[in-house]
N, C-alpha and C positions, 0 to 999 in steps of 0.2 A: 077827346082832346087830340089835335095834330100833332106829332112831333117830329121834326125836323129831324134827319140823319143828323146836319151837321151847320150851326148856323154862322155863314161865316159875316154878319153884318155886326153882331151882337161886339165882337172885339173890337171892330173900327169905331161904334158907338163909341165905347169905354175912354180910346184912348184921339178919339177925334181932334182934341185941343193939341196934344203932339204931338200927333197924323200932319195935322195942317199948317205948325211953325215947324218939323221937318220938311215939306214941301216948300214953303216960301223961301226956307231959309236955301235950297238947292237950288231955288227958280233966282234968286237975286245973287248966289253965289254966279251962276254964269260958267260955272265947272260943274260937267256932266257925267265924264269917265275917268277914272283914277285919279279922284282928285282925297280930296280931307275928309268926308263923308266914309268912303271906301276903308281907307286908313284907319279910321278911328273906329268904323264896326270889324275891322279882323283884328286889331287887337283887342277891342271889348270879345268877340266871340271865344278868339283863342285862349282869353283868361279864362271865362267862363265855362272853358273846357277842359282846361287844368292842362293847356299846352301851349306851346314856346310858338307857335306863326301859327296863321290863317291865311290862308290866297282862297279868295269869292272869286266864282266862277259865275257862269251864264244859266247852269243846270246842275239837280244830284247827278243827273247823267254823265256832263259833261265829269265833272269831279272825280267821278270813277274811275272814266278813261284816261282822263290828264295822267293823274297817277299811277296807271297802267304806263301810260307812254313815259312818263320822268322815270319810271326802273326799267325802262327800256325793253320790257315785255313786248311780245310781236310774233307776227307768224312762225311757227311750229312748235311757240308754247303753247302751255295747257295755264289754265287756271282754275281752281276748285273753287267752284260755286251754287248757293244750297241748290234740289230740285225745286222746292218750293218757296215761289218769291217774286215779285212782280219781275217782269221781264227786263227794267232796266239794267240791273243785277248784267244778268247775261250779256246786254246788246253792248254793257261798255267791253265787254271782253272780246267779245267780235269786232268792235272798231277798229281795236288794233292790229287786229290780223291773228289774235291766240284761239283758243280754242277753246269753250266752257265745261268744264268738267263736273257733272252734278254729281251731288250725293244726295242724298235722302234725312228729313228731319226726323230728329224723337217727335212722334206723336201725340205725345201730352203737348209740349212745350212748343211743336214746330220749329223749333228753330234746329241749326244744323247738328248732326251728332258728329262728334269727334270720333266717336268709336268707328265710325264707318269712313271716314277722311283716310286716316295711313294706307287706306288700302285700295283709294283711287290715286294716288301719289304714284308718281312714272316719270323714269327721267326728263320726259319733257316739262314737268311742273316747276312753277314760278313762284306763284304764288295762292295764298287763303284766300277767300273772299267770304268771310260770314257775315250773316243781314240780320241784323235786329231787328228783326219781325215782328209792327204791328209794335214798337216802343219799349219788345222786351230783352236786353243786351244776351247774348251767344256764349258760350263759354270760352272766354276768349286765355283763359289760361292754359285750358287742354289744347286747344288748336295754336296756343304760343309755344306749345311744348313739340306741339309735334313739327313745326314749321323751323322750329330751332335744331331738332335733331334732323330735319333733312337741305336746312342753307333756304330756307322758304319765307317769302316775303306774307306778312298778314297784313290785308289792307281792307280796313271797316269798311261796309258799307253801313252806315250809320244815318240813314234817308227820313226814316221815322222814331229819331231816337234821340231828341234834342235834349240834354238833358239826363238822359235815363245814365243811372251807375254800375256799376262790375264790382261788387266786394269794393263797394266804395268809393271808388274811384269814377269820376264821367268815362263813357265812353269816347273814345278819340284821345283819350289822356294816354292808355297804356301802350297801345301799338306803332306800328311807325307811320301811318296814313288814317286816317278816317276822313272818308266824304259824305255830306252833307245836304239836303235840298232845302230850296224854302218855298218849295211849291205851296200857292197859297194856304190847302188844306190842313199844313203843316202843322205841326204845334209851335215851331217857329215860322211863320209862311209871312214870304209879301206880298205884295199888287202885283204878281206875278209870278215867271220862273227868275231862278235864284239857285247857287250851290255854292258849296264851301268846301276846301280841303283842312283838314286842320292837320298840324303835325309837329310834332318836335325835332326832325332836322332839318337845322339852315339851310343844306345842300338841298334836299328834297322841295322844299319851300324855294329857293334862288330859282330853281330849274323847273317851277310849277309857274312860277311870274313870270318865266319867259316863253314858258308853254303857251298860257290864256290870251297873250299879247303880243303875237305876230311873229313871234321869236327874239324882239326885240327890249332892251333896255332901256337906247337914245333912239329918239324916232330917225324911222328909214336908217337906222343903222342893224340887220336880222342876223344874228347868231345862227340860229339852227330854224330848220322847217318846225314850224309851230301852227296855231289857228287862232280865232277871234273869239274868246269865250270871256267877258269882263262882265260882273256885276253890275251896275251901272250907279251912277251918286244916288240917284232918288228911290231905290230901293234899298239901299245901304242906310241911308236917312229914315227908311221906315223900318229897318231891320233894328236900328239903334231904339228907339219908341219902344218897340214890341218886346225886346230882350230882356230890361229890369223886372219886366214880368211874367218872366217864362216859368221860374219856378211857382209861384203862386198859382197859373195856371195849370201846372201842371198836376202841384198838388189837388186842385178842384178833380182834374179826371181821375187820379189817385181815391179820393171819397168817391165818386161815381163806381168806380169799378169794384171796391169794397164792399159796396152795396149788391152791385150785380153777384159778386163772389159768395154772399153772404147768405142773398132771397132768392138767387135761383136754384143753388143747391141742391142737389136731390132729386133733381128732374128727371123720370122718366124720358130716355133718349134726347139728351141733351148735355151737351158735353162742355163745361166753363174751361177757360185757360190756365195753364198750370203755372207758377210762378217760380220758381227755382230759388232756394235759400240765398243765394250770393247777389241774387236779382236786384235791384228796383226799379222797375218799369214807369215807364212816363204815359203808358198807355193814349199811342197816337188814335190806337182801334182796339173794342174789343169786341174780340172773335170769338164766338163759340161755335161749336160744331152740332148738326140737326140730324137726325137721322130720316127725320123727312122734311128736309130742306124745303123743299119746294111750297110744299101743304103748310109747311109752318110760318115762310114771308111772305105767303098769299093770306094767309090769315091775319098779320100783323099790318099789313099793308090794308087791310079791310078796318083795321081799328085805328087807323091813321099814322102809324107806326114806320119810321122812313127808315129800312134797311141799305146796305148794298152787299153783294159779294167781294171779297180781296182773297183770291183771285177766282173768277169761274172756268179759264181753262190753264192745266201746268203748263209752264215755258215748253217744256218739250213739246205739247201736243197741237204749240199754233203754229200758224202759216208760216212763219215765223223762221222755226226751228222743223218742222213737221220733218222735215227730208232727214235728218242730223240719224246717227245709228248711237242711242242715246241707252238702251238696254231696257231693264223693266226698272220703273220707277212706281212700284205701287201706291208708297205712302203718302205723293205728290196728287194720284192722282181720287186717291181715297179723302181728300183735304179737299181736292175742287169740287170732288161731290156733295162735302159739309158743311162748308165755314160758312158763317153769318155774321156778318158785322151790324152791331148794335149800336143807336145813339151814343155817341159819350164827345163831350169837349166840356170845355171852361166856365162855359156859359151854358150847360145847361140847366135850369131850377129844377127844386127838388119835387114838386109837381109832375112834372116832365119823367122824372127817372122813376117816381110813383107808375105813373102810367104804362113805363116801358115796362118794368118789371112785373104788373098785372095783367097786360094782354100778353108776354110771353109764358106768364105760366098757363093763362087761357088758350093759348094758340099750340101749347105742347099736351097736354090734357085731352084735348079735341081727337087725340090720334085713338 
């Protein structure tokens, strides 16, 4: 049996009948940019995420930086953010002209340790940046603690985390920024790139609207230097479609990963994801770690088994960054040697996660 990493045709199927009376309904409206489409999915979003505004952007990328630039972050800040984490994380810190300051994840959990934060903190710091990693939220009450006691801004990266909760609560609900992507792969994804900030202050939200759009309010009338990052109607129109059933999807990768959690177990050099009591994870990927990586997605790849790596080299160590005097980051790069991302979405049948789950114990065995 073949199995797909990640099948992204199976959702458009499902929801094809309002796929298609959202696009007609954009193509005869004759409004393309910031019109009622736009409106109507950042307030659907912003409920959904148990926060007071939404401003849709162009990219998660862009989302990061806007609200980089709206707290007026910029050259010869620093900004804390994890070692390990796709590179976007980083590149919106560099747009602005700050400067990325990594720390190093818990390695069960990968995601950022607080415990090691206080003590990258340096008067040039501005601000938090934890990434929910792979759909599992950060602890964002130890890093709200420690952000409070030094005047520090915490602002989510929340890119694979649509949906996932903190002690209950959505992410993007508690902090004072969470941005967003709806890169198609997404667990919220559209026909393309797509980003959202969500946020609970007006302030921060007025001054995000006029970030994304020119600087401007009333046209050709520009307030402050700004740039061109808008959502667009017809992806707002499919962002509305996909949304009523974000949670149901979600919970499918929820049972998927259960499963994985449950029959891969006990694996001889194979390492499943840790989940954190306060957790609930939307599981955008799930990542386990291989001791013989290489030998083990050459095998699974022989069984028809579609992996990929997230991430195979740390932000510090590409082109990139390579130059940066970044220190030693072991655990960052202890992680690009391991992690292996396994099938999981909404639509995969239970056939399918049969399969996955017996050619990985056959592909780890083999060692």
């Amino acid at each position: 049996m073949t199995v797909p990493f990640l099948d992204l045709k199976a959702p458009h199927e499902e929801l094809r009948a309002g796929l298609d009376a959202a696009y007609r309904r954009v193509l005869d409206s004759g409004w393309f940019l910031l019109g009622p489409e736009l409106a109507a999915f950042e307030a659907e979003f912003a409920a959904y995420c148990e926060a007071e505004h939404c401003v849709a952007v162009g990219s998660g990328c862009d989302a990061l930086e806007l609200v980089l630039r709206a707290l007026d972050i910029g050259p010869g800040d620093e900004v804390i953010v994890p070692s390990a984490t796709f590179i976007a994380s980083w590149l919106a810190v560099s747009a602005v002209g700050a400067t990325p300051v990594p720390v190093e994840p818990d390695e069960e959990t990968q995601l950022i340790d607080p415990k090691q934060v206080e003590a990258a903190i340096t008067a040039r710091t501005k601000a938090i940046m934890p990434v929910h990693l792979y759909g599992q939220p950060a602890d964002l009450d130890a890093l709200g603690e420690i952000a409070a006691a030094h005047g520090l801004h915490v602002v989510e990266d929340a890119a694979q985390a649509h949906g996932a909760r903190y002690k209950g609560r959505r992410v993007g609900a508690g902090s004072l920024a969470a941005g967003f992507s709806f890169y198609p792969g997404k667990n919220l994804g559209a026909l393309g790139d797509g980003g959202a900030v969500v946020t609970s202050s007006a302030e921060l939200a007025d001054k995000l609207r006029l970030l994304r759009n020119y600087g401007s309010r009333v046209k050709y009338q520009h307030e402050i230097q700004a740039t061109n990052s808008r959502l667009d109607e017809l992806q707002a129109a499919m962002l509305r479609v996909k949304l009523p059933v974000l949670d149901r999807w979600n919970a499918r990768r929820q049972q998927i990963a259960e499963r994985y959690l449950r029959e891969l177990a006990g694996i001889e050099g194979l390492a499943l994801p840790v989940v954190a009591e306060w957790a609930e994870p939307v599981w955008h990927l799930f990542v386990v770690r291989c001791r013989h990586r290489a030998a083990v997605q050459e095998r699974l790849t022989a069984a028809g088994i579609g992996t990929l790596i997230h991430y195979p080299v740390p932000v510090h160590r590409s082109p990139a960054y390579a130059s940066g005097a970044w220190g030693e980051l072991p655990v960052a790069e202890r992680l690009a040697e391991q992690v292996l991302s396994l099938p999981i979405g909404p639509h995969l049948p239970d056939e399918q996660v049969d399969a996955v789950i017996t050619a990985v114990r056959a592909a780890c065995a083999a060692e």
